[in-house]
N, C-alpha and C positions, 0 to 999 in steps of 0.2 A: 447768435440768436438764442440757441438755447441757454447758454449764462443769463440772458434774462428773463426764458420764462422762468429759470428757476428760482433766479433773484425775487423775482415779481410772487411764485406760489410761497416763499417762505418769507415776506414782505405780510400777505395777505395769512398765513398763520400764522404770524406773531400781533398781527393788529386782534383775530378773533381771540387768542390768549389772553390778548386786554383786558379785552370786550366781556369775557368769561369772568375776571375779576372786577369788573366794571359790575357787571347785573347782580353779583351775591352783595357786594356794596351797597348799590341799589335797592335789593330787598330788604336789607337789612336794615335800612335806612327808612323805607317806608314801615316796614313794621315798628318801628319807634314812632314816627312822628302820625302813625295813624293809631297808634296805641295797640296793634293785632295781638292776641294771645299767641302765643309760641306754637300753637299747633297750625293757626292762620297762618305767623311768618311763614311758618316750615314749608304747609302749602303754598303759597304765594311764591317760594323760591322753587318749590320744585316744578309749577307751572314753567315759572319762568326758566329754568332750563333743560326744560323740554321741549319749550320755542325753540331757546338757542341754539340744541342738538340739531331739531330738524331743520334748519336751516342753515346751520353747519353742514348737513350733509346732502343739502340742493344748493349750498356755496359748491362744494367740492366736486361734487357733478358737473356742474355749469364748469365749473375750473378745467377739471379731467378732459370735457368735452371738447371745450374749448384747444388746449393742447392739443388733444388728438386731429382736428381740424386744422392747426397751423403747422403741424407736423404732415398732414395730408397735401398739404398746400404747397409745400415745401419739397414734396417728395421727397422724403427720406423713408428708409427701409425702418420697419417697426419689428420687434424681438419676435412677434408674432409672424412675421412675414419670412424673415429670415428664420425660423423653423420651420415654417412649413419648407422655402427653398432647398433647406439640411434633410429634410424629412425625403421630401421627391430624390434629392441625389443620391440618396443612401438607396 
């Protein structure tokens, strides 16, 4: 079960790596075909990947969450759980 959450999260980081060369394409492509000054393109990509960031990191959230909840679910001991267990016996 965990081989594929973790198949599944580096699954889902290699498709937004694409994604990441997908959008500067993207921009770069529209600043040609809408004729944008370079200062336009520049801005126009850097919008855009400040979407992508933030969404990248309400991807990874919802991701993290997500595991933590199936791991929950599962009952399994979390690194946190198992120091504090270390912590109390000491």
């Amino acid at each position: 079960m965990i081989d594929l959450l973790k198949k599944t999260i580096l699954s889902g980081v290699g498709l937004a790596l694409k994604t990441k060369d997908e959008i500067e394409d993207f921009a770069k492509e529209m600043e040609k075909k809408f004729n944008l000054s370079e200062a336009d393109g520049k801005k126009f990509l850097e919008d855009l990947k400040k979407r992508y960031n933030e969404t990248q990191d309400k991807l990874e959230n919802r991701v993290e969450q997500m595991v933590k909840d199936v791991l929950k679910k599962m009952d399994l001991v979390t690194n946190e759980d198992l120091k504090g267990l270390k912590k109390e016996i000491r």
